[in-house]
N, C-alpha and C positions, 0 to 999 in steps of 0.2 A: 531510596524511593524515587521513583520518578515522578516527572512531572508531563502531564499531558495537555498538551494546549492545540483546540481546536481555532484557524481563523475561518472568517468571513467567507462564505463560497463567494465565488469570483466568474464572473461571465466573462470567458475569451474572447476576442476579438474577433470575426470573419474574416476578414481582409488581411491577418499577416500572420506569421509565425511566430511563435514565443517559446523562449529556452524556457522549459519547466525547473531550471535551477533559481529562474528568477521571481519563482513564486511560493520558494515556500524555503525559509533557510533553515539551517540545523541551530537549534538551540541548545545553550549546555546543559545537559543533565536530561532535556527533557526530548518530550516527539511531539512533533507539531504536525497538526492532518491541515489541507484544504479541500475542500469539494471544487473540484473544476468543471464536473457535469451531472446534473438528475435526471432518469425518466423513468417512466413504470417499467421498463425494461431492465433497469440500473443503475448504479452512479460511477464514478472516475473523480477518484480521492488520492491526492499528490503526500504520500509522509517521509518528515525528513527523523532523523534518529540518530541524537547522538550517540557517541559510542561506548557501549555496554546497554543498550537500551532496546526492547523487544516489547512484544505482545505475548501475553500469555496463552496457556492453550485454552483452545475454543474450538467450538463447529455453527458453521452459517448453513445455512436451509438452502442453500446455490452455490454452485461454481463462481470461483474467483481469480482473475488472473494477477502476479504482480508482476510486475516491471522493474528491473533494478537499472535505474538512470543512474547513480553515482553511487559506487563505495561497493559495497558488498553485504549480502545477507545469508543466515545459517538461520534453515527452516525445516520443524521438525513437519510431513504428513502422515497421520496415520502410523508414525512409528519411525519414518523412513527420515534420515538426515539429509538435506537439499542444501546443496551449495549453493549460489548463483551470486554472479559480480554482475558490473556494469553491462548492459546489453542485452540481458539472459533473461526470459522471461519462464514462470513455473506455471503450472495451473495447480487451485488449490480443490478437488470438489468436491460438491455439498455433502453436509453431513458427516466429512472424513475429518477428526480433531485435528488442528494444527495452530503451530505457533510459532513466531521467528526472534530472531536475535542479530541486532547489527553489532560485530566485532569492530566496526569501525565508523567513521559517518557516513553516513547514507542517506540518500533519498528512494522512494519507490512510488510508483504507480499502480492504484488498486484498482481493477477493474472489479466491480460485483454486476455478473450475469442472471438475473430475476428472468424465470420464466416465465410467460401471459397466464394468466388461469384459462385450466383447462386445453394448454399442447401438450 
């Protein structure tokens, strides 16, 4: 069984760059998320995953983008097996079931795209 640990959202800094490795580390056994951004448009949530550790399937009501900053992820959409390592971004969209799995540690970057009501 995993364990799921949500931190603290976290307001960035304006004025400088920050490694997203240093904001969110892999714990053993478990996934830990950070919120880095919110707005009615969206949020940008940083997860680290150790290895054998995943999200089950599911479908969000929007578009999603991840990001694989470090390690590597195996994501099922809609049916379809998706690879992606460090650097390689997927789009997940809305309504289509999906679920990933990190074979190893990993961190990623969740983009969720919320449409305005009414575009």
């Amino acid at each position: 069984m995993s364990l799921t640990q949500s931190q603290p959202p976290i307001e960035l800094p304006g004025d400088r760059a920050t490694a997203l490795s240093t904001l969110v580390e892999v714990a053993e056994g478990a996934i830990v998320s950070r919120v880095l951004a919110r707005t009615g448009g969206g949020n940008v949530t940083l997860f680290a995953f150790d290895r054998g550790q995943g999200l089950s399937e599911h479908t969000a009501p929007f578009d999603a983008l991840v990001l694989v900053v470090d390690g590597a992820l195996d994501l099922s959409i809609g049916g379809v097996a998706v690879h992606a390592a460090a650097g390689e971004i997927v789009r997940m969209p809305a309504g289509v079931p999906h679920a990933l799995h990190a074979p190893e540690r990993s961190r990623m970057l969740l983009t969720m795209l919320r449409e305005p009501k009414g575009a």
